[in-house]
Structure formats: C-alpha cells, structure tokens
C-alpha positions as CSV (number, residue, x, y, z in Angstrom):
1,X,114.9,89.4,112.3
2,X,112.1,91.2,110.6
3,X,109.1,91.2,109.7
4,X,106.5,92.4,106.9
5,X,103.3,94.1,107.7
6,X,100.7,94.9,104.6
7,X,98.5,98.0,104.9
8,X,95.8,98.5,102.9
9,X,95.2,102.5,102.9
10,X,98.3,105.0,103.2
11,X,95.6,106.4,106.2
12,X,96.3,103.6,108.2
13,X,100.2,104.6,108.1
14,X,99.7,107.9,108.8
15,X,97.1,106.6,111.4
16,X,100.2,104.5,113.0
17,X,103.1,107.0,112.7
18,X,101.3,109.9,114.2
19,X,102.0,113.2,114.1
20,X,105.7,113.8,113.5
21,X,106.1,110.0,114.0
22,X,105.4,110.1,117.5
23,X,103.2,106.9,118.1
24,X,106.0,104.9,116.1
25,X,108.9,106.6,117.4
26,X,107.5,105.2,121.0
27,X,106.6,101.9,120.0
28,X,110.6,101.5,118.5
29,X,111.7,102.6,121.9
30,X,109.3,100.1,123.8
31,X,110.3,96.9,121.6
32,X,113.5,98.4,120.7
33,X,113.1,97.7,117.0
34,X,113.3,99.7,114.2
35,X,110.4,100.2,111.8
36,X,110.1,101.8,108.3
37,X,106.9,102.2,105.6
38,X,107.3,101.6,102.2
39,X,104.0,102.4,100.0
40,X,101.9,99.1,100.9
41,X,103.6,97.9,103.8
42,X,105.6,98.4,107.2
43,X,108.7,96.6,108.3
44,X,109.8,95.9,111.4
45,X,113.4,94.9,112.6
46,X,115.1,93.7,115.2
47,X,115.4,91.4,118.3
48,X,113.2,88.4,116.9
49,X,110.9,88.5,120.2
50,X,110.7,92.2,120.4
51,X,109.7,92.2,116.4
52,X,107.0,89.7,117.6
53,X,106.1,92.3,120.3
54,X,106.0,95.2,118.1
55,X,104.5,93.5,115.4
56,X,101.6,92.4,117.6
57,X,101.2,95.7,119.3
58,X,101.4,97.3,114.9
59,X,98.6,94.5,114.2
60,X,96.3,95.6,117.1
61,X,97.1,99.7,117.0
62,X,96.1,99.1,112.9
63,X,92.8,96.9,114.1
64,X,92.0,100.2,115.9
65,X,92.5,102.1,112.9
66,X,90.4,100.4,111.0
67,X,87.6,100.5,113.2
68,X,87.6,104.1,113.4
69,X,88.0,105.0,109.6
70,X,84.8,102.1,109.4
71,X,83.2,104.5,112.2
72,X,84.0,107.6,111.0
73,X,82.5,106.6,107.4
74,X,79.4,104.9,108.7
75,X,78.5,108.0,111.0
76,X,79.3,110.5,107.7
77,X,76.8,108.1,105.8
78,X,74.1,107.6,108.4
79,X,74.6,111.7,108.8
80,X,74.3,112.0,105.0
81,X,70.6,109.5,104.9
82,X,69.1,112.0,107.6
C-alpha cells in the first residue's frame, strides 16, 4: 500500500526527518514502512495497517510542527511590537 502526505513548507520536512533523518529513520523501523519526500509531499509504503499507523503518527508529528513554527513566528512578532 501507500499513501500520499502533502506538506506545505519544505520546514515541515526537515522538521519530520530530523537531523540526519533520525526522527524518520525511527518511525520506518516502528511501522516498518518505508517513507520518501518529494518537494510538496511525503510517501509512505508498506504493510496497509502499518502505512495507516505511520501515516497517523506523520499527520500528528506534522500538527506539532506546525504549531511550533506558528509559535515561534508569533513570539518573534510579539518580540518585534515591544
């Protein structure tokens, strides 16, 4: 099976991959499923319930990601007003 994530920002790969690929390296070996990027999105293959895992685990990790970018901006912002 696989599967088709879209990313938005090219930060929010490098956000997911980690260092030397670490973060995604782990979560292959968890789900057993192999994942690549491609400029817009990720893809995931394998098993089709441990590409469901994986991709559920790449949906929340990227929620994260997002969250802290939005974070990180705001707080550079709010910094910026004061």
């Amino acid at each position: 099976m696989e599967r088709n994530i879209n990313i938005e920002r090219i930060e929010q790969i490098a956000g997911l991959f980690g260092n030397f690929d670490e973060n995604i390296k782990h979560l292959e070996a968890k789900y057993q499923v192999l994942v690549t990027s491609h400029s817009d999105r990720i893809t995931v293959k394998g098993e089709p319930l441990n590409v469901q895992n994986a991709v559920r685990a790449i949906d929340c990790l990227l929620k994260i990601i997002i969250f802290f970018q939005f974070y990180s901006f705001f707080c550079k912002t709010l910094h910026a007003t004061n």
